[in-house]
Structure formats: structure tokens, C-alpha cells
TIFIVO-376590 format. One record per residue: z, y, x of N, C-alpha, C, O in turn; residue in three letters. Coordinates in steps of 0.02 Angstrom, whole numbers, plus 50000, padded with zeros to 5 digits. Layout:
<sites>
ZYXZYXZYXZYXala;...
</sites>
This chain:
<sites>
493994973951051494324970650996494144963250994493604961151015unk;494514960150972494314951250964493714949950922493704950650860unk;493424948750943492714946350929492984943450847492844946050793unk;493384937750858493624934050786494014936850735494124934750678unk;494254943450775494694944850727494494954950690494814960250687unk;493764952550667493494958350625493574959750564493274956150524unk;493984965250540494234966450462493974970150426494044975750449unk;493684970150376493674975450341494314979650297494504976850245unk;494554984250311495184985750270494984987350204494414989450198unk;495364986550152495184988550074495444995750076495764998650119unk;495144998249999495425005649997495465009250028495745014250007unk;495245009350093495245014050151495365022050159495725025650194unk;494795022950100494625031150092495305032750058495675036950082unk;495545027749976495915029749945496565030750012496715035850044unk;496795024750017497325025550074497495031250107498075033050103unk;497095034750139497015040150187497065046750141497375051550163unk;496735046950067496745052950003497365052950013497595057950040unk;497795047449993498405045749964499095048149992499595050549964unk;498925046650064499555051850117499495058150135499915061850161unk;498845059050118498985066450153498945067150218499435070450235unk;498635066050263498845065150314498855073050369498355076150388unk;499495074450382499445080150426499535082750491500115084350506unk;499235083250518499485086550598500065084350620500585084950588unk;499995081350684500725078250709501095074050683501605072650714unk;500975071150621501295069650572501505059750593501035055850600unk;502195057550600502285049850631502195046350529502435048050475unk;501705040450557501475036450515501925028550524502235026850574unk;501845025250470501985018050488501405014150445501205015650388unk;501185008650488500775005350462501024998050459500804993650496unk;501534997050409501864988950423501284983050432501484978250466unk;500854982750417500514975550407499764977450450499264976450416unk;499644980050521499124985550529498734980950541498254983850565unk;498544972350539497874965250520497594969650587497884971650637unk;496954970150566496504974250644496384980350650495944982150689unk;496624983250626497064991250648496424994150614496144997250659unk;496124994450568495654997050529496075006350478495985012350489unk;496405003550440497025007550399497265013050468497185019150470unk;497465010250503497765014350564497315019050583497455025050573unk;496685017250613496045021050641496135027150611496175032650638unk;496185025050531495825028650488496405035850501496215041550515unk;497195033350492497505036450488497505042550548497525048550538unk;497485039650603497425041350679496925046850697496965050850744unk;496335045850639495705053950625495775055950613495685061450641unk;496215055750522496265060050506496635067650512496595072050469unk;496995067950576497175074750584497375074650645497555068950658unk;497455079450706497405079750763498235078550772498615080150726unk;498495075350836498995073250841499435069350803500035069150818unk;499235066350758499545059650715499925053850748499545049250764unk;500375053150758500835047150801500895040550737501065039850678unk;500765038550766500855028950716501305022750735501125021650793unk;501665019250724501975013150713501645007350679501825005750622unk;501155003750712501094998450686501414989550695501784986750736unk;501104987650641501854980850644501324975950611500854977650576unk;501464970750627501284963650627501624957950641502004957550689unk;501524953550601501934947650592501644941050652501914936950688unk;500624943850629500204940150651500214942650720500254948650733unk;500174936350777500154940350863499564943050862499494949150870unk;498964938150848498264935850852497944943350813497494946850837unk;498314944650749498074951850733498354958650750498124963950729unk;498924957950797499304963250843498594963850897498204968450907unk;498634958850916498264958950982497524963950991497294967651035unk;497264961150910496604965650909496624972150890496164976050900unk;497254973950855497314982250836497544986250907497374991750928unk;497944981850933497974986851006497404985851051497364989851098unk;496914981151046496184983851103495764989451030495334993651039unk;495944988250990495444993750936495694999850932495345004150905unk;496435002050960496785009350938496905008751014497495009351030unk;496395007351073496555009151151496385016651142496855020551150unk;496025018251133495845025851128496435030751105496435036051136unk;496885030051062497245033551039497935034151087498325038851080unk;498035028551139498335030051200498995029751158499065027051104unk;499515033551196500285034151179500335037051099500915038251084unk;499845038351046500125040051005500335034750943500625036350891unk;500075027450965500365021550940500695018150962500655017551023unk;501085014950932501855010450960501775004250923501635005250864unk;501814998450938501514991450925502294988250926502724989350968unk;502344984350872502864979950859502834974250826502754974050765unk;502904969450860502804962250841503274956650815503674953350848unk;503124956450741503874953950695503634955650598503104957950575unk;504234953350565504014952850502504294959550480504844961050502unk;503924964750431503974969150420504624971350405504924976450424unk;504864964850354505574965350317506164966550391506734968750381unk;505954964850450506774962150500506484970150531506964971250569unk;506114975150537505974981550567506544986650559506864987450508unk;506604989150601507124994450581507145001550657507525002250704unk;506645004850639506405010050636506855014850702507465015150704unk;506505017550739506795022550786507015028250762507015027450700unk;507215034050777507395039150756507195042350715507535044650670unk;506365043250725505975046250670505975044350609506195038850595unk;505705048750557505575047750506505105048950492504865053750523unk;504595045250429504015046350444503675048150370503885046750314unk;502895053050396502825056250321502495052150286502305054650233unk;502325045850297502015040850267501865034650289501555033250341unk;502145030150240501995022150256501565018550226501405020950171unk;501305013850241500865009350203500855003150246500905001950306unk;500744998050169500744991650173500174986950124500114986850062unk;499774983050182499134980250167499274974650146499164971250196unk;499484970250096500114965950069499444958150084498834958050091unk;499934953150083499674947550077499184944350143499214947550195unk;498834939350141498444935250211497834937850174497654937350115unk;497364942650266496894944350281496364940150272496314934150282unk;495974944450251495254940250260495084935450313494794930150305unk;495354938750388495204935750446495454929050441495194923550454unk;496094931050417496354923450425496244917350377496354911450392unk;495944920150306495524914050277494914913050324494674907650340unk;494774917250336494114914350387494024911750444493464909750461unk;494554911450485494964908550532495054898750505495474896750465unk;494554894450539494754888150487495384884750535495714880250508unk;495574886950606496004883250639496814886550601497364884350616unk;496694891350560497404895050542497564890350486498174890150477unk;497284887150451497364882550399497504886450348497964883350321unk;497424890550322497574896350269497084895050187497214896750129unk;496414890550223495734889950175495734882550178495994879050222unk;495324880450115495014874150117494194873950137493814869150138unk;494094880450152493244881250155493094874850214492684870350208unk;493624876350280493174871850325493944867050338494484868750313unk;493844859950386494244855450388494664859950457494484863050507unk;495224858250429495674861150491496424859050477496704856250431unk;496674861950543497494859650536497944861250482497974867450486unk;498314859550433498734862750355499484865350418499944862450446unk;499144874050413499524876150469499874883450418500484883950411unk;499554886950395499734891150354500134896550380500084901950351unk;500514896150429500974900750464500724909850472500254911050510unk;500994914650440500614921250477500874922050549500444924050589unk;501554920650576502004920450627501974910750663502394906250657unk;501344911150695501584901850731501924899850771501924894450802unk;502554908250773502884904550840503474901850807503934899250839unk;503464902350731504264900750701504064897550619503594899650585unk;504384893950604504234890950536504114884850528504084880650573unk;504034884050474503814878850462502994877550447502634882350431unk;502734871150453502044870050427502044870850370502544871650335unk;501024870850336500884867950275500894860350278500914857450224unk;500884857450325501014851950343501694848450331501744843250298unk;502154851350359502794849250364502864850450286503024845150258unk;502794855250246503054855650173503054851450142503544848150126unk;502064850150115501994845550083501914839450088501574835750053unk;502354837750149502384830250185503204826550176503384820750169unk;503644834250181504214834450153504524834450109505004830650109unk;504434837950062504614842750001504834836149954504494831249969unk;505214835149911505314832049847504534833649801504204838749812unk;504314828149747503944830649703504224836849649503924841349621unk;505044834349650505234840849587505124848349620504904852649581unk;505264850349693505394855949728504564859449737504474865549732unk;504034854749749503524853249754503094859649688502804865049692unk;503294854549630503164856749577503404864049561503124868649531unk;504064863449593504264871749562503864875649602503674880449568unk;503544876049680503264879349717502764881149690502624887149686unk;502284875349659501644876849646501664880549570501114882949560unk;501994881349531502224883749465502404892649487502114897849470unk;502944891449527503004900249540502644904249577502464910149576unk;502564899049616502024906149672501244905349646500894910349646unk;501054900449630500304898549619500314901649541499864905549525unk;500844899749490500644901249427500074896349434499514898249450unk;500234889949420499694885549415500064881549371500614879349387unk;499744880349304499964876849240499974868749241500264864649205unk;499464868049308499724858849294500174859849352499704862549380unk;500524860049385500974858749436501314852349452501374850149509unk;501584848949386501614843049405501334839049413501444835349461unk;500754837749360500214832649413499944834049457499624829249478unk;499854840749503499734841649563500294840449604500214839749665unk;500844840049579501534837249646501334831149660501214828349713unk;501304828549580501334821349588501044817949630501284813349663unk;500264821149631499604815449674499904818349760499944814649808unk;500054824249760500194826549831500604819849868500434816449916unk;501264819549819501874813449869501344805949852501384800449880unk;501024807249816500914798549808500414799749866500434795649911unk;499964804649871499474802449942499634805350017499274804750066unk;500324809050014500524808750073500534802950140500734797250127unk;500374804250197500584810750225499884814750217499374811650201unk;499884820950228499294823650221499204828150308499774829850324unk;498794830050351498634833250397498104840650397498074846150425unk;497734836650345497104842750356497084848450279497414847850228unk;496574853650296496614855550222496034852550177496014852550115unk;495554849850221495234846250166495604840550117495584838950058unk;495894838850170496154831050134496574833650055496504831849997unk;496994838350088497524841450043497044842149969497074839049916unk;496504849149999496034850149918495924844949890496134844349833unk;495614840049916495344833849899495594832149860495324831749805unk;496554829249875497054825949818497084830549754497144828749696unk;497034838949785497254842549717496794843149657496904843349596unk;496134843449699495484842849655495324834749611494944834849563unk;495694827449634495624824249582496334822349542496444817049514unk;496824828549548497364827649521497144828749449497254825049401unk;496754835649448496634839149369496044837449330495564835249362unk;495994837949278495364835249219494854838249234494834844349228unk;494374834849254493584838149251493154844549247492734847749279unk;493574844649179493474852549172493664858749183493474864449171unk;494214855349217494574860049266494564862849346494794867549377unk;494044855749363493794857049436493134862349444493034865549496unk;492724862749383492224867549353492264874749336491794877949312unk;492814877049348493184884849341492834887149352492264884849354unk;493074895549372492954900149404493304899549466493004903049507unk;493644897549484494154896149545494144888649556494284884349514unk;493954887449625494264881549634494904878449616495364882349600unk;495014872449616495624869949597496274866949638496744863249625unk;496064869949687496624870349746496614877449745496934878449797unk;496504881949729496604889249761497284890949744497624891449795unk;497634892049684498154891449660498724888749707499144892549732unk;498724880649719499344877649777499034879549831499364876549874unk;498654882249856498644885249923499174892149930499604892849974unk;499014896849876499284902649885499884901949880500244905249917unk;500184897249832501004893749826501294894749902501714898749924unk;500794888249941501194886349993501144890350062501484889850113unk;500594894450044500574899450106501214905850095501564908250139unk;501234907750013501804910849997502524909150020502914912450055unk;502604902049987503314899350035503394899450086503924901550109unk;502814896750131502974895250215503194901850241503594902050288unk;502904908150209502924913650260503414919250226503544924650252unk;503684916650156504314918950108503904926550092504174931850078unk;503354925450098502994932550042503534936950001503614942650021unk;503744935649969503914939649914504744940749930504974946349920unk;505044937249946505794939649976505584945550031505904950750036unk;505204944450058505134948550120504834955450095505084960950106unk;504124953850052504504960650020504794964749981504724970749970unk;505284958749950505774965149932506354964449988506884967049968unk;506374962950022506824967250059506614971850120506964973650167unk;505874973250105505724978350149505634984650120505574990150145unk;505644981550034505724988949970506184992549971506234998549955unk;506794986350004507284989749986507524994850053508064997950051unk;507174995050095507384998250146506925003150182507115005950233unk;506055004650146505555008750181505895013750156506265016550197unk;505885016450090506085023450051506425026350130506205030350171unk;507065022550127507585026750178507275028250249507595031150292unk;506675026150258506235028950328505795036550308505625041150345unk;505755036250277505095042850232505775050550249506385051150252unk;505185054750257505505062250239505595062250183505535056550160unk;505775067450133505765070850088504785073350098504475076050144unk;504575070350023503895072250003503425066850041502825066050030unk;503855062850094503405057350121503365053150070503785052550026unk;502605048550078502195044550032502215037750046502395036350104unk;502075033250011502415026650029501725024549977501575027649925unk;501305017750010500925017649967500665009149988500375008150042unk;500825002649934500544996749923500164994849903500094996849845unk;499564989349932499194986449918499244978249918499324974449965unk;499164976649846499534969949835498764963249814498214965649801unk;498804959049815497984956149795498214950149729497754947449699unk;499224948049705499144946349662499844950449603500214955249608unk;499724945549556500294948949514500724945749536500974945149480unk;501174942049577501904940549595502214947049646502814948549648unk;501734950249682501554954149716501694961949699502024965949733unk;501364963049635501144969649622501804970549573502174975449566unk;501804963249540502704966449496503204966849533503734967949505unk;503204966349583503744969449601503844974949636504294979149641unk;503244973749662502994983549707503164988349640503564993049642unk;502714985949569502834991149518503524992049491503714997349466unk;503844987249496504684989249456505134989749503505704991449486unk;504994988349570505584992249620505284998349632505755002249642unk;504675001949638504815009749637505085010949599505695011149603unk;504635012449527505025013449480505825012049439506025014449386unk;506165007349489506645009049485507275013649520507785015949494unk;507015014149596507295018149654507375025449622506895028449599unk;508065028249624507925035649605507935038549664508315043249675unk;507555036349708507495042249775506625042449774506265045849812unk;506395037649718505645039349743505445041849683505835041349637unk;504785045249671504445046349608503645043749589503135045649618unk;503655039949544503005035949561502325039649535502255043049485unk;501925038249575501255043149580500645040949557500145044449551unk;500715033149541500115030149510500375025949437500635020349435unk;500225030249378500475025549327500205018049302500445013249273unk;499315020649343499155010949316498865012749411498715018149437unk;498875008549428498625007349509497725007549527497195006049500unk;497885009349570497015011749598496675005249634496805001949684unk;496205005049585495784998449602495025001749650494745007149641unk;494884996749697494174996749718493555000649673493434998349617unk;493235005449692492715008249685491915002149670491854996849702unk;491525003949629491024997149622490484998649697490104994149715unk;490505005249734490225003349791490604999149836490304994749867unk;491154999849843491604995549885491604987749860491714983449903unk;491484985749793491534979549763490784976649815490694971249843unk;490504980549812489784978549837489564977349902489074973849914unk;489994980649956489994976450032490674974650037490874973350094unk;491114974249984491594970550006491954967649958492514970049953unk;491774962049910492084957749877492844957949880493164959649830unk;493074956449926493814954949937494024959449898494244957349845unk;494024966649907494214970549885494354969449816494874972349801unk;494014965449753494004966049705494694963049664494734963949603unk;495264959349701496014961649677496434963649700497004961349697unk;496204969449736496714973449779497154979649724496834982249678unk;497614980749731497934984949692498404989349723498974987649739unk;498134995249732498525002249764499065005149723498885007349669unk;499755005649741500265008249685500515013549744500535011349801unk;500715020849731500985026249768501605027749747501755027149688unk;502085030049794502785034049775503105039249826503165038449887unk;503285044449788503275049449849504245050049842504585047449798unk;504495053949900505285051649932505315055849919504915059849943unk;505875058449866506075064549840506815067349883507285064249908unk;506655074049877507185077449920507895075249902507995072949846unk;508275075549936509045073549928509205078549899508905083749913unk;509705078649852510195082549802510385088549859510765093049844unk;
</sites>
């Protein structure tokens, strides 16, 4: 497996409770980061066939040297979950590890973090898109502003557009934090959260269209599932999780299985932080009329 590219998956145990997993049974793992979720799936019962998918090459790459062992019973596909469209089978359970991996905040050449100085690259897919670079080098301040307002839910937005175009061009992610951190009042750089974290998640959301993508991969997993197959998201914010929660619940082909969503265990909070806004929502594919 890639040395750089070591994951811890969240929810793991729950994940694996959650499908059921049975004998022979073909899985899909849309988002399979370093094939951790997969492994898991791949033990749990003898002859289990899997589909995993990735957007990221760099995290394709390490789930297929980590699931070499499992030989022909995984099938690797490289692309955004939403453009997939499924072979013959149908499968008794899907899951999706929503949002950018740990690896890749920790990754400083992916430009995803302000922790270390690196390229404002943001891309999960670098063979297509646009930069974090190109955005906020481009963007209007008004378009700017709406970005950092909807996806960030960040309440100053406009004076963070503002200082962005006035100190453009920008290259790195330090530079970027830098402007955003003396855009806002004092006491606002003193949070609980840094004060770039917010327009980061904005613009990593836009570049890579987060949330269109999945809903239109909502709108089309159900119709991969058997009857009684399980379908089960893990989201890390609320732009995220509302919509995972009100498109099951609105599908009448599914029935939803978690009325408030399954959060991290406090041993799990404890070797693994990340975990602590992950949010598991379940729905099972009800038989046809």
C-alpha cells in the first residue's frame, strides 16, 4: 500500500453491523479512499465480490495494492461516483465515505489544508478541473462571496471576498489563510476553528461540485440495490447530511433505518479524532409492488 496514503476509515465496525454482510453477496464501495471500508467488507463473509470507485487516482492506487489479496473478487473503477453506472449486478449493499480524506488534508502538495505551505490545488480528480488557484484568482468578489456563504456557512463572507480580490493573485495555501485570517476581527481569529477553515471547505466543495454530485448519485444508487439491500452514508458536514437525510426519506423505494444518525463511539473519538463529525444515516430498498 502507499506508504502516504494510510487511512483510518470511520465507523468501520458500525458500517459492516449495518449491511449485513452475506456470503457471496456483490458490494459497492463508491468512495473506497484506501480500501479500509472494503477490507472490512471483503472478511466479513466468505465469497463477498466488491466494486470499488474513486474519484482520487492516488487513493485508487493504494486500495488496489491493499485488497491484492482478495484477487478477482474486486473490480476497481476510476471516476466520480455520480458519472458510475453499474454492470449487471445488483448489489446487496452500498456505501459511501462522503467528503476529503484525512490523507488528503495531510497530503500538503494536494493543497486541501493550510497546515503546511503548498500549491492552492484542491482538486480530488487532478486530471480535470479547475484549481483552488484558478477560482480565487478568478472568481468575481460577488460570486466569491456567495461560495464562501453556501458551502462554508461562513457569516463574514464578504469581507473575506473582499480582502481575497484585493490581495490577489494568490498561489499558495498559506498565503490564502493569511489574507482570510486578517480579513476578520480579532476575536474571531481566537475560535475554536481556525478562520480559514470555513473558505477552505467552500472552495474545495465547489472545485470538486460536492454536493450536486451527490445528489445525483442519490438519485440513482437506490436503483442498483436488491430488494432488502442497504445503502448506508457517511457525511462530516451539515450541507452534506441534509441532504443524505431528506432524499432518503423522501424516495418511496427506500425505508429509512436510522431516525437520528450513528455517531462515533468515545473509544473511537479517542484514536481517532476525525471521526468526531462523521454521521452514519441507513436505508434499506424495499421490494417492488
Amino acid at each position: 500500500m502507499d506508504a502516504n496514503f494510510s487511512h483510518i476509515p470511520v465507523l468501520s465496525q458500525e458500517i459492516v453491523a449495518g449491511l449485513g454482510v452475506v456470503a457471496g453477496g456483490w458490494y459497492l464501495d463508491a468512495t473506497v479512499g484506501g480500501g479500509g471500508h472494503s477490507e472490512l467488507i471483503l472478511q466479513a463473509a466468505p465469497d463477498v465480490r466488491l466494486v470499488a470507485l474513486d474519484r482520487d487516482l492516488q487513493a485508487l492506487e493504494a486500495a488496489k495494492a491493499r485488497l491484492v489479496p482478495y484477487g478477482e473478487r474486486v473490480k476497481f473503477w476510476h471516476g466520480n461516483y455520480a458519472d458510475y453506472q453499474p454492470e449487471l449486478q445488483k448489489f446487496d449493499g452500498i456505501i459511501a465515505d462522503l467528503g476529503v480524506s484525512s490523507v488528503q488534508l495531510d497530503l500538503a502538495a494536494r493543497g486541501f489544508s493550510f497546515r503546511n505551505e503548498a500549491p492552492l490545488d484542491m482538486r480530488m480528480d487532478r486530471s480535470q478541473g479547475i484549481t483552488a488557484a484558478e477560482l480565487v484568482n478568478q472568481t468575481s468578489e460577488v460570486e466569491l462571496a456567495r461560495i464562501i456563504f453556501t458551502y462554508g456557512e461562513e457569516r463574514l463572507s464578504r469581507q473575506i471576498a473582499r480582502d481575497i480580490v484585493a490581495g490577489r493573485p494568490f498561489t499558495t495555501t498559506t498565503q490564502l489563510a493569511y489574507t482570510i485570517g486578517g480579513a476578520v476581527p480579532k476575536s474571531y481569529r481566537y475560535g475554536r476553528i481556525h478562520p480559514a477553515t470555513r473558505t477552505f471547505q467552500a472552495l474545495r466543495i465547489a472545485i470538486n461540485q460536492e454536493l450536486s454530485s451527490l445528489e445525483k448519485f442519490l438519485a440513482v444508487a437506490p436503483t442498483w440495490l436488491k430488494p432488502e439491500g442497504k445503502l448506508g452514508l457517511i457525511s462530516f458536514h451539515s450541507l452534506e447530511d441534509r441532504i443524505v437525510k431528506h432524499t432518503l426519506r423522501e424516495r418511496e423505494d427506500l425505508r429509512v433505518l436510522t431516525k437520528k444518525p450513528i455517531i462515533a463511539t468515545e473509544s473511537e473519538l479517542a484514536t481517532n479524532p476525525r471521526s468526531r463529525s462523521a454521521k452514519l444515516r441507513w436505508a434499506l430498498k424495499l421490494a417492488a409492488d
